[in-house]
N, C-alpha and C positions, 0 to 999 in steps of 0.2 A: 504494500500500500504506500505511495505515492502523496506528501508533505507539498501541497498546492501554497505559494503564497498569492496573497489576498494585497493586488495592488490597490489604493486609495489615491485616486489624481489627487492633487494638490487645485484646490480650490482658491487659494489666496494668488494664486500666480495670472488665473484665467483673468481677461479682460472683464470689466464690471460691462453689465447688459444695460443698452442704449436702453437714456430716460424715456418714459412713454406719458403725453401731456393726459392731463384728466380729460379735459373736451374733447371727443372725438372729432376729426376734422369733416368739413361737408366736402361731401362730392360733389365736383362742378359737374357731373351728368345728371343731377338730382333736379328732375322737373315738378311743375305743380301739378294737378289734378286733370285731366281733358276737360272736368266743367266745376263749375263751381269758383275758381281763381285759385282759393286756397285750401288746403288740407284740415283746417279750422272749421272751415264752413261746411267744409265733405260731415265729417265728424257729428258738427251741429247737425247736419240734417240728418243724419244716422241716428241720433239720440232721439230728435222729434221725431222721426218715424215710430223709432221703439214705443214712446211714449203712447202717440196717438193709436198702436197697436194694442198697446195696454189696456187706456179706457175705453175703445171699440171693442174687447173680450170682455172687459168688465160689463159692460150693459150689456153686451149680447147674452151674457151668461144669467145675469139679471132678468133678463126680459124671460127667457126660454125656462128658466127655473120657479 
């Protein structure tokens, strides 16, 4: 049986890893939405629809109950 040694790189010697900023940077391919203007207003309308989905079940379920 065969006494393997167990190399350990030397860690102190390696280059330190390039700082990385907090703000991720924007993509200059990053376009807005085909309608709407902005990704805001997309959103906005996403939430009122929910909404007005909501109380359109609410009464329907109302009504039929």
């Amino acid at each position: 049986m065969s006494m393997q040694k167990h190399v350990v790189p030397d860690l102190e010697s390696e280059a330190p890893a390039p700082a990385v900023s907090a703000a991720p940077a924007r993509d200059a391919t990053e376009e807005p939405p085909p309608f709407l203007g902005t990704w805001k207003n997309v959103y906005t309308l996403v939430l009122a629809e929910l909404a007005v989905l909501v109380i359109l079940f609410y009464v329907l379920t109302r009504w039929v109950s």
